[in-house]
Every structure is written in structure tokens, then in C-alpha cells.
N, C-alpha and C positions, 0 to 999 in steps of 0.2 A: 968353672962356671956352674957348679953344684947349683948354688944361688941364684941363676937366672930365673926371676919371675916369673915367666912366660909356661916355665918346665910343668907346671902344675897350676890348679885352678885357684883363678883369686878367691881370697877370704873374706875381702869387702864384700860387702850386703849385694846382692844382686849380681857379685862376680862382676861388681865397677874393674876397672883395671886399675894396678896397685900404681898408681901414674907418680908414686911418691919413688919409690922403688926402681921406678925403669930407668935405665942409661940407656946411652945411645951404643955404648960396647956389649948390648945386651941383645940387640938384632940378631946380626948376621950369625951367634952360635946357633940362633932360636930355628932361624931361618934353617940353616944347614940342618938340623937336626929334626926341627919339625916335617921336613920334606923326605926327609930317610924315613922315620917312622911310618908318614904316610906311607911311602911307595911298598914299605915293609909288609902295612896293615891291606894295603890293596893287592901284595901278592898274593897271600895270605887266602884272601876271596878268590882273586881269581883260581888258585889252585887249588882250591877244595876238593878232596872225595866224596862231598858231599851233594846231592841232588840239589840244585839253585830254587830258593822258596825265597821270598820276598823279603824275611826277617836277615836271612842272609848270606845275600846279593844287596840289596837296596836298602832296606836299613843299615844294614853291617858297613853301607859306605856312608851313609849317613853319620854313623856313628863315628867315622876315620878321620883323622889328621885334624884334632883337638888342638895341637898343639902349634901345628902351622894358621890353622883358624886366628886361634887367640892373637899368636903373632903379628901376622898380618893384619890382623882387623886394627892394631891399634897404630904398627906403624904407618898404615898410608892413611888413618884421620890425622897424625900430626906432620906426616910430612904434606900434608893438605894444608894444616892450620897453624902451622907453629917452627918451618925447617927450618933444616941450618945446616951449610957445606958440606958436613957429615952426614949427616941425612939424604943429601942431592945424591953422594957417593955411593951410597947404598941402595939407594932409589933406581942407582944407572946400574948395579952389579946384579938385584935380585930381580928386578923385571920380567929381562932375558930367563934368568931361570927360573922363576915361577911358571912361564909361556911353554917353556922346556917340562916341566914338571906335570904342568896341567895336561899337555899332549902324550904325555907318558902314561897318563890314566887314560885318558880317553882314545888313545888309538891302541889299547894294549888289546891284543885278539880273545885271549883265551878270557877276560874280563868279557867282553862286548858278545860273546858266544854265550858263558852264562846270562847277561839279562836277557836276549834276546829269549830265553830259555822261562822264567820267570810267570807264572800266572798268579792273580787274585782276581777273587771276590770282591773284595773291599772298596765300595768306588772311593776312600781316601785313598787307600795304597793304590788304585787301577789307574786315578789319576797323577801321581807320583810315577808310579812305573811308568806312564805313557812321556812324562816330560825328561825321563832319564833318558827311553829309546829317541827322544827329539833330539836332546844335548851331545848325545856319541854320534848318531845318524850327520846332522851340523858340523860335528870336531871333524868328520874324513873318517866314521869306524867302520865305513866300507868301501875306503880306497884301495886299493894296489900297494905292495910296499913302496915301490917309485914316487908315487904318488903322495902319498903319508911323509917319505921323506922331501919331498918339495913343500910338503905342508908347515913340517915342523921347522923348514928354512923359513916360510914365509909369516908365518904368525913369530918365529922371534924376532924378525928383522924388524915386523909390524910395532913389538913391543919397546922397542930400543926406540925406534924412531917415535914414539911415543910420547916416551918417559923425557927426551930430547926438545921435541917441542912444548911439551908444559917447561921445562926447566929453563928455556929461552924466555918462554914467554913470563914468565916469575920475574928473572930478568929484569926482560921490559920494559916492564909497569914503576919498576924504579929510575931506569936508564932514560926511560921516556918521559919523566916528570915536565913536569911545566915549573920552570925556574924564575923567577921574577925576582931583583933586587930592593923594589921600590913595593912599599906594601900599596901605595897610588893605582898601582897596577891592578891589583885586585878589588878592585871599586864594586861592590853591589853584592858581595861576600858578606856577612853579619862578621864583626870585630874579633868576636872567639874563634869562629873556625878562622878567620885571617892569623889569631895570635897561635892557632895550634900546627899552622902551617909553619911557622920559622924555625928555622933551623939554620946555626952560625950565621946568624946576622944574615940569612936571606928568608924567602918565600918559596918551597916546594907542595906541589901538589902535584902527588901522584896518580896514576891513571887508574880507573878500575876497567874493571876487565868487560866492555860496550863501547862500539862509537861514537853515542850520543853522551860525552861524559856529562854530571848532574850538574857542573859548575855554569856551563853554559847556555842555561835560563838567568847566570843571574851578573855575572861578568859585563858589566856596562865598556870597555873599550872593544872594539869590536877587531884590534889588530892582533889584543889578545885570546878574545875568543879564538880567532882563525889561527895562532897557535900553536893553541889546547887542542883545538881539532884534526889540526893536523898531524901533531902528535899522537894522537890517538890514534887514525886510520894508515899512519907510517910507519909505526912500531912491530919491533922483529921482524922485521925483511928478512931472515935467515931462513923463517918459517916458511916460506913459501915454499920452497923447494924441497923441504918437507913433505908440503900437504902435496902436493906432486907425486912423489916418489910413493907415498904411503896411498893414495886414491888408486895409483897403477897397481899395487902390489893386492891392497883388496878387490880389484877387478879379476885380476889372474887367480886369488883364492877362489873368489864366487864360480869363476868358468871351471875350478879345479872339482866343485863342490855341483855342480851342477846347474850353476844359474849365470842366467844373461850378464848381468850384473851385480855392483854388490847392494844397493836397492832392494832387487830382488831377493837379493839372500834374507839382508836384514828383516822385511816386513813380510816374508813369511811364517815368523816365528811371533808376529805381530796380533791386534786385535783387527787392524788395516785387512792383511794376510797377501793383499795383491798390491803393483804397485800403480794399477790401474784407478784404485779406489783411494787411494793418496790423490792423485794427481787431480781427479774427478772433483775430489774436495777443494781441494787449492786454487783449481779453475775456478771456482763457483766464488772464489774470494776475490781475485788480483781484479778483475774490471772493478767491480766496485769500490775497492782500497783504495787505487791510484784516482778516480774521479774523484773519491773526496779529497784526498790529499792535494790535489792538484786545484781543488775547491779553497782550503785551506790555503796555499802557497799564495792564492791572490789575494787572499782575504789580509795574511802578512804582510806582504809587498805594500800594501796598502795605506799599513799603519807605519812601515819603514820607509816609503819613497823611495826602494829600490828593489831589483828585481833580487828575492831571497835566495842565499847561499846558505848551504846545512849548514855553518858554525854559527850561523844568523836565526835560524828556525827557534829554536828556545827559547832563544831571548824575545822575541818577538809575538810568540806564542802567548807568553804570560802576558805580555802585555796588551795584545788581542783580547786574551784571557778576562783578566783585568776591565778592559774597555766594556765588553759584551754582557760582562756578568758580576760587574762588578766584584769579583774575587782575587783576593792573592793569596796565592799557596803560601807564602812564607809568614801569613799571618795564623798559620794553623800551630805551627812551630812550638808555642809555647803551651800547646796545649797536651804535648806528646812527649812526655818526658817516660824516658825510657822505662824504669822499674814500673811506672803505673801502667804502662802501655801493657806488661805484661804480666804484673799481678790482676791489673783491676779489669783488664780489656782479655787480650790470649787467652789466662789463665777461667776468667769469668765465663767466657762463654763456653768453654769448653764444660764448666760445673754447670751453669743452668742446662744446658744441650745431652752430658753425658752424665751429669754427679759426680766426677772426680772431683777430685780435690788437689790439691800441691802443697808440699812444706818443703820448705830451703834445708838444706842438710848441710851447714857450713863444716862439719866434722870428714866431709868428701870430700876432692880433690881432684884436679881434673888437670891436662898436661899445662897451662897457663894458670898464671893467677887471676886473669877474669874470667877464667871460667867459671858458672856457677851452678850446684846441681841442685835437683827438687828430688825426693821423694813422691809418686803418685800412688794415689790411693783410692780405688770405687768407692763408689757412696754408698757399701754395707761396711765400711771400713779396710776388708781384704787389700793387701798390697798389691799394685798394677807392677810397680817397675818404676826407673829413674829417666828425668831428662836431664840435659844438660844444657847450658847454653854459652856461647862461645859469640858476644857482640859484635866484638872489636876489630876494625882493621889493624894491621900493624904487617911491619916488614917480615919476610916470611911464610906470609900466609894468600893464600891465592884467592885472587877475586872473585864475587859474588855471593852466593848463599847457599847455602843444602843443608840437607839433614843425612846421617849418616847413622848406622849401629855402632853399637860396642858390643851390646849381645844381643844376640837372635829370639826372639820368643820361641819355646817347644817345649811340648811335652815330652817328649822322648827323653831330652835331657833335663824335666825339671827346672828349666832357666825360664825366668821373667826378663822382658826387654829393658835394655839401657839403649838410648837412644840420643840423638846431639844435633841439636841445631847451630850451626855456624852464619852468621850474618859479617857484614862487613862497613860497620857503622863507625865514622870519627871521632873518635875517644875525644875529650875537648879538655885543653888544658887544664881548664877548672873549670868548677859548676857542674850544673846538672847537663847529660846525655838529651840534648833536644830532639826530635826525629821529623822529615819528612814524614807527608802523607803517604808518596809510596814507600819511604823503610816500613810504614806501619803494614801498610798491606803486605812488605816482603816477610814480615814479623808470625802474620797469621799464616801467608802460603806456606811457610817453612812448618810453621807449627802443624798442619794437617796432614804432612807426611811425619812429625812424631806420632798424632796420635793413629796414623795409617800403622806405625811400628808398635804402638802402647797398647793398643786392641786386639795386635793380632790373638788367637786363639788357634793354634792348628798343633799338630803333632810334631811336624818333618820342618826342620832348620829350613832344606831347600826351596821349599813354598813358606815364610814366614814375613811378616809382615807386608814391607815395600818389594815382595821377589815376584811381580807382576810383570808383565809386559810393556816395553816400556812407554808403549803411545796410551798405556793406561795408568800409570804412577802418577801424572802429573794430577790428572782426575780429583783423588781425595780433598788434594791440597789446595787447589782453585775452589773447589767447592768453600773449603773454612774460610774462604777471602770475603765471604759475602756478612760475616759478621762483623769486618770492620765499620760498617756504616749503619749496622742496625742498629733501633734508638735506644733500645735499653743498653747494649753495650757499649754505646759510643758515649751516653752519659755516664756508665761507669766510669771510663779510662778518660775520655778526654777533656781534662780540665787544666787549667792555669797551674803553673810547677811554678810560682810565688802565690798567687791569693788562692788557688786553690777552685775558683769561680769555673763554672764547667762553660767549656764551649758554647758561643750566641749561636741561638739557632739561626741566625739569620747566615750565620757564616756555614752550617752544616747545610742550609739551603740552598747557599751557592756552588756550593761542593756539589750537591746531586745533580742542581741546573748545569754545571761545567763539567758533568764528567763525559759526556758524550764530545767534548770539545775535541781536535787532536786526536782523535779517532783513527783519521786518514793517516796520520803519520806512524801512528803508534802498528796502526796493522798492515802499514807498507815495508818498515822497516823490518816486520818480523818476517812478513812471505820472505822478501829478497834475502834475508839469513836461512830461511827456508828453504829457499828456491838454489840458493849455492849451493849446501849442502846435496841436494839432491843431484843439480849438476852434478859436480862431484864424483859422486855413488852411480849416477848413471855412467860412468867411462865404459865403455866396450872393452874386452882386455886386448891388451896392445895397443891401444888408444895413446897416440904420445901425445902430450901438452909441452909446446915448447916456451909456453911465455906464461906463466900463472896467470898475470894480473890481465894481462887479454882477454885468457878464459875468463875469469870472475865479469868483467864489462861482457862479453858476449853469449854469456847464459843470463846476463840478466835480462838483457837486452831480447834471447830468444824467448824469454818467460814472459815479457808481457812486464816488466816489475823496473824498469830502470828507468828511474826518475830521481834524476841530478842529487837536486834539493833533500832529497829521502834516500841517506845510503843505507845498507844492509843495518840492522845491529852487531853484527857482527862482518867483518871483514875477515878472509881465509885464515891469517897469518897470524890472528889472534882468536882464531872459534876454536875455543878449549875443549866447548863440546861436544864436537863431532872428531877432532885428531888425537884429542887426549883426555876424554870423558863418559864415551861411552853413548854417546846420542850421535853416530857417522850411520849418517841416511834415515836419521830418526826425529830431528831437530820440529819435525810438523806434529809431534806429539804433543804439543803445547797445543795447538790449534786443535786438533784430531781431539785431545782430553775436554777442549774447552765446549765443544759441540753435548758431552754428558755434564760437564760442570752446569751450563745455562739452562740444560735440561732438569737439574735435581734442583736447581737454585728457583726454577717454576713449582717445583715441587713441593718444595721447603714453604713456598710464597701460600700457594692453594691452601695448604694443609696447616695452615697456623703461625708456621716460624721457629720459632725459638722456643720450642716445648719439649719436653722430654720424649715423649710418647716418638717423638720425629725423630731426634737422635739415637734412642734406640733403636727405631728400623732400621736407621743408617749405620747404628754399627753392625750389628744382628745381621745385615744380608750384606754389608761391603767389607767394613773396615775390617773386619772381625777374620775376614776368609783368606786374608793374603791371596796368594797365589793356588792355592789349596782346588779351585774349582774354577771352572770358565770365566772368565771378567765379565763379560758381558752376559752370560746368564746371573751372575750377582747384579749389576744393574737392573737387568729389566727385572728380577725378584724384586730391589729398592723401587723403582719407579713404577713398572707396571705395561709396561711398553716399550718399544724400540726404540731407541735416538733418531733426533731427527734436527735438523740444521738451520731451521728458524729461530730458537730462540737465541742462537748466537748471532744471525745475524741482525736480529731487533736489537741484543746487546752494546753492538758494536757500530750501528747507525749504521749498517749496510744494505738496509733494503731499499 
């Protein structure tokens, strides 16, 4: 395995990974070996004769396990975006030992004796040192050996059952398709996506990864809505007892770790910090969510002459929609054609806002053939670093959207960021990439956590870009959603993909008159995926759950949030989020974020808009710091003041 790529740093421009180059037999040596050298390079520190000084202790591990980094980093974006059997295989072997590996560091004594040991000056280094003593203090680096070892049982068991429930749920999404023989069936579908659904002479349409799937605003038989929906909130049943077994096991971590629960664990390490101040917030939401929605469900009923069932809500909504405000969404359709949305819209506002610029770099390569990458470049011409974007749904690849690294911004190492957007858009048999109104907006939210990654500016890999907190990550990137509707960029991007003719404003006028519509339902269904999660993470340890799907109806029920008509968006068995994504007892970050988003998007509003002068603050005191300094002292540097929970709820029609 001389040859394995992984062994030494890519040559490609920016340290792309040489994605021409990699096999799938190229892993698991990278893997075994990268993880020896680590342990190697971190004996190495801990055993020093040497007095422990910052450069190294804490750089010195900064600078450690290059080569398991590189590794990892690339295979879990493709077994994210692209797997395949061998991959799953891999996915189920190195889990385990990564969790094995990573506790190997972090509970190693004679390592956690030197940082403790550690002093600077530097408030960058003072503040790096203080999130390293957070990270070991979190792992158990001052449990019992007893204790360390029930630790290190409970975070591999955690990571197995992990990697288990995403690979069900992958699954799924195909196993649970919605099968139809008759394309009759699919009545109120546009003819391309019908014709891109066939497959041997039937109709599949698979699931994405939400209850509310998108087909069901527009599906006119209503035996096949109900389904699709029900398919949707039936799928992987295995999981549940899953997320079971995995909410008891992080209960027993937290009491092992020192906390009531795993809630508590989680959002102390938060911008939240208590889980008082979560809940405080959420209260302040669910009375009002459910009256509108429950405002809305009559208002449906109405126009349907029956009393509305969620596989019904969509469909019925548009058409409300429609009646009220004379809009239909699917008349925007042709105005959203994919490459302009992101040359002439994404790409645009990011040049008028920041002066970057983008150039297509078809001489790169990325692990798919639609993948496509850009070249970024400030507006003194200096190079920023590379995006990439990754459209397309396909078998494979796991639902939803993110942005991901390939390489980390820092100085220490010289590295400029590679960065990746993954969306999950219907490739169409032929013709042009049409997009939903919300793909566009999933378009820009994805895009603001690249440029959260393109701007960082810090020293240290471990504060670099998106390495923030995570009820603050969401923040950047809700913010950049406010440019899909602004008029200069929205005349950029959104025009007719045949005549070319931009968008009638009367149609972009209906768009602002209706976006407050659906309100109730859109911030009902998020608390209750909220409000489960939380359940959840509040178990007491030793807390048994003997019926999942009980629990989930009777936390909703205790929250104030269950209403029929309005299920979670996520149901347990399929919330990737919180069992296999890193958001378990976090999932109110999106909310929590969105309270600074409505705050800056006032900000943005007062102070002009869309001018440079604006986006440079915002990169200068946010984008720019990663994790480097307090989130919310960057905030209120950008803003000027405290957050405060009005203007999301003016947002959101909740006052």
C-alpha cells in the first residue's frame, strides 16, 4: 500500500483530495495506520521530559494524526454522499474504533496531567487551551479507572448503534418508496419528474428523509397521498428500539459524567449553557404555533369539506394558498433553473455582499460525476479556497442537505478551506434542473455555512470555520436565506430557463404576501421534532421506556405540541439528527439560531442591505472567527446588542 493516497498530502491545488486516485481498498490500511501514528505522536507529548508550554502540549496535538484527519475527513463525506456495501462495511468496523481511539486520547492520564499543567498569555492560545480543558474534562479525564472503563463500553456501544441506525435508515428511504404502476396515479406531478420516476415499466418515488414529504402538496388522489404518508412516518421500525437503547445509554453517560441528564450534558457545552434557558425559549413558542395552526387546520377543512388529516394538509394548503393570494408555488418553477440559481443568485450575492468571485474548475474532480467545484477568490484577487457542490439525489446518498470540509482553514498548517455543499435535488431525465422555491432557499442556507467555512481566518484546525457551538452553526447560514428574495438578487437569478424573461413581479409579490401563510404548521411540526428530541435527552438514567411509539405520543402530549393534523417533522425512527448526526438534545438550535438570524436580518434591513460596507462587518466580527472566541461576544460585536426574541416572533406571525 506504498501508494495509498491518504499516506501523504494531496498535490491538488488546495490539498482537494485526489478523489481520482482513491479506492475503496484504500481505507481501512489508512485507517489502521493513521490511528497508530496518532496514538504514536500523542505518546510521544504525553511523555515528554519536557516542561508542558502551549507549542507543545496543544499545538503539538494540534498538529497530530494528519493522516487519520485526511482519511476520515474524506471517507465519511462519501459514505454520506455516494456509499456502497463496501463502504457500509467499513462504516460498521471503523466506528467502533475511532470511539475506541478517540477515548484513548482523551482519557490518557499522563496526557490530561500535562494540559492541565499548560499556561499562556495569548488570549488565541488562552482560548484554545480553555476549550481543550472543556473537551477532556466532557470525555471522563477525571473519572476513576472503573469509571473510564464503563465509559469507554458506553461511547463504543453508542457508536455502533449509531452507525446501525443511519444504515437502516439508508435502507428505508428505498425499501419504503411509494410504488405505483399506473403513472394515473401520480396525477398533479409535472410529466418530467413523473417520467424520471419510472423505473422497469413502474413509478418509484422515494422517500426523503421528513414526514412531510414534498410530493404531497401536489398528488391529487388522496388514497395515494395517504400512502406516501404513511410510508413516510412507518419506515424503519427497527429504529426504534434503537433510539431506545441509545437515549438509556446516553442517560447513564451523563449521570457517569456528572449530569442529571443527557440535555444537560449536551447544552452545557452550548451558547443555551442551561437547559432551563432552552425550554424557557420553546415555552414562549408552542401556545402560539398550535393556535395558528389549529387557525389554519379550519381554515383547510374548509376548502376540503372535511375535517383535515396530515396526508391532506398540503395539498390543501396550496390550494388555500392559491384561493387567498392568488399564488401557486409551482408557477415559480420555471423561473429556477438550477445553474442560474447559482451562478447568478448564491454566487451573486455573495460578490455584491463580500467581492468574491467563483470560477468553475472542470480540471478538479470530486468523488461523483456531478459533482462540480469552483475556485474562490477575494476581490483583491488573492485565493480564498474551493467549493464544491454535490446536487443531486441518487441511491446512496443520505437525505437532506449540508455542508461539510474537506480541508480545514489554518494557519498553523498553511491550508486554505475546501469546503462542500451536498443538496438532494431530482436529477430529471432530461432538460434543465427546475427547483422549488424552498430547494432555492435550501440552496443559499447550505451556501452560508460554505462561506461560515471560506472566511474562516484563525490559526488552530480545532476552532476553524463551522467548529462553533452547535445551537450557533445554524446562525450564519439562516442569515444568507434572506437573500433569496432580495430584489436585486432575485432579478439576477430568477428568470424563465426558455425565454429568459425574469420573474413578474406580480408573482414575487405574491410570494412575500404568502410567505407568512402555513406559519402554524411549519413552526408546529419543528417544536414537536423538537420537543421529542428533548424528551428523549431528558430520560433520568435508568429510566425504562417500554413502548417507544407511547413515549413519542406522550411527550408530545406532555409538551403542549400534539396536534393530530401536525406530526413532528421528524418522527424517532427516522431523526438522523439527533441518533446519527450529532444534533441528540440539540435539534432547538435551529430555533435557538433563528432568534440571532431575525436579529441580524433587522440589522442588515436598518443599515442599508446589500452593501459591502455590511458584509464586511459580518465577516470581520462573525464569519471570519470560527470558534476562535465567544459566539456570542462576535454577535453582539456584529450587532451591537443582546438578542432578543421579537423579531422572530414578528417573523414567524407569532405575536
Amino acid at each position: 500500500m506504498a501508494e495509498n493516497p491518504f499516506f501523504a498530502p494531496s498535490s491538488l491545488p488546495y490539498r482537494l483530495p485526489p478523489f481520482d486516485e482513491i479506492r475503496e481498498e484504500h481505507y481501512l490500511p489508512a485507517f489502521e495506520r493513521g490511528m497508530a501514528e496518532h496514538l504514536a505522536e500523542v505518546e510521544a507529548i504525553a511523555g515528554s521530559d519536557e516542561p508542558p508550554t502551549f507549542d507543545n502540549t496543544i499545538a503539538a496535538l494540534e498538529r497530530s494524526g494528519r493522516i487519520l484527519d485526511r482519511t476520515a475527513t474524506v471517507f465519511f463525506s462519501v459514505a454520506a454522499s455516494n456509499t456502497s456495501d463496501t463502504l457500509m462495511e467499513i462504516e460498521k468496523r471503523v466506528s467502533p474504533e475511532l470511539t475506541r481511539h478517540s477515548d484513548a486520547i482523551r482519557l490518557n492520564r499522563a496526557l490530561w496531567a500535562r494540559i492541565k499543567r499548560v499556561t499562556t498569555d495569548d488570549p488565541e492560545q488562552a482560548w484554545l487551551l480553555e476549550k481543550y480543558r472543556e473537551d477532556f474534562i466532557r470525555a471522563g479525564a477525571d473519572l476513576t479507572e472503573p469509571e473510564q472503563e464503563r465509559l469507554r463500553g458506553l461511547n463504543e456501544e453508542l457508536s455502533r448503534l449509531s452507525t446501525e441506525f443511519s444504515q437502516n435508515l439508508l435502507k428505508a428511504s428505498t425499501e419504503s418508496a411509494l410504488v405505483v404502476d399506473d403513472a394515473a396515479e401520480l396525477d398533479g406531478l409535472d410529466e418530467a419528474a413523473i417520467r424520471s420516476l419510472e423505473k422497469d415499466g413502474r413509478y418509484v418515488l422515494p422517500l426523503l428523509n421528513i414526514t412531510n414529504q414534498p410530493a404531497l402538496a401536489q398528488l391529487t388522489d388522496r388514497g395515494v397521498r395517504r400512502r406516501l404518508f404513511e410510508l413516510s412516518v412507518g419506515r424503519a421500525p427497527v429504529n426504534f428500539g434503537l433510539a431506545v437503547r441509545m437515549a438509556t445509554l446516553r442517560a447513564e453517560r451523563a449521570a457517569l459524567l456528572g449530569f442529571p441528564d443527557h440535555a444537560s450534558y449536551v447544552v452545557a457545552d452550548q451558547t443555551a449553557k442551561t437547559v432551563a434557558a432552552v425550554e424557557e425559549m420553546l415555552g414562549q413558542l408552542v401556545g402560539p404555533a398550535v393556535r395558528n395552526a389549529k387557525a389554519e387546520a379550519e381554515a383547510l377543512a374548509g376548502q376540503a369539506g372535511f375535517p383535515i388529516e396530515p396526508w391532506d394538509w398540503s395539498y390543501y394548503a396550496e390550494k388555500v394558498r392559491r384561493a387567498r393570494y392568488d399564488f401557486d408555488a409551482d408557477a415559480m418553477r420555471p423561473y429556477f433553473e438550477l445553474g442560474r440559481v447559482f451562478r447568478d443568485g448564491v454566487f451573486e450575492a455573495a460578490t455584491r455582499l463580500y467581492g468574491v468571485t467563483f470560477t468553475e474548475r472542470p480540471d478538479l474532480s470530486g468523488y461523483h460525476e456531478d459533482v462540480r467545484v469552483f475556485e474562490v477568490f477575494d476581490e483583491d484577487g488573492s485565493a480564498l479556497g474551493l467549493f464544491l457542490l454535490d446536487p443531486y439525489a441518487r441511491p446512496g446518498k443520505r437525505g437532506g442537505a449540508w455542508m461539510n470540509n474537506l480541508v480545514d482553514q489554518s494557519f498553523l498548517f498553511g491550508e486554505k478551506p475546501v469546503v462542500m455543499n451536498n443538496l438532494n435535488i431530482t436529477k430529471p431525465a432530461e432538460g434543465p434542473t427546475l427547483l422549488s422555491y424552498d430547494e432555492v432557499n435550501t440552496a443559499f442556507h447550505e451556501f452560508g455555512h460554505a462561506l461560515h467555512g471560506l472566511f474562516s481566518a484563525v490559526r488552530f484546525p480545532r476552532v476553524s470555520g463551522t467548529s462553533v457551538p452547535r445551537d450557533f452553526v445554524e446562525y450564519p447560514s439562516q442569515v444568507n436565506e434572506m437573500w433569496v428574495t432580495w430584489p436585486e438578487i432575485l432579478a439576477s437569478y430568477a428568470r424563465h430557463h426558455e425565454t429568459g424573461e425574469p420573474m413578474p413581479a406580480e408573482l414575487v409579490e405574491k410570494l412575500k404576501a404568502a410567505e407568512r401563510f402555513n406559519q402554524g404548521f411549519r413552526t408546529v411540526e419543528y417544536l414537536a421534532a423538537t420537543l421529542l428530541d428533548w424528551a428523549w435527552h431528558r430520560l433520568a438514567p435508568g429510566q425504562e421506556v417500554p413502548d417507544a411509539e407511547a413515549f413519542e405520543q406522550a411527550a408530545l402530549e406532555a409538551a403542549g405540541i400534539a396536534f393530530p393534523p401536525v406530526p413532528p417533522r421528524y418522527r424517532t425512527s427516522y431523526f438522523m439528527h439527533i441518533f446519527s448526526g450529532g444534533y441528540s438534545a440539540g435539534y432547538y438550535s435551529y430555533i435557538w439560531s433563528e432568534v440571532l438570524d431575525a436579529e441580524s436580518v433587522e440589522w442588515f434591513k436598518e443599515n442599508g442591505g446589500l452593501k459591502r460596507a455590511n458584509g464586511d462587518h459580518f465577516r470581520r466580527e462573525l464569519l471570519s472567527r470560527g470558534g476562535s472566541v465567544d459566539p456570542l461576544a462576535s454577535f453582539r460585536a456584529f450587532r451591537g446588542r443582546e438578542p432578543g426574541i421579537g423579531p422572530l416572533l414578528e417573523r414567524r406571525g407569532l405575536v
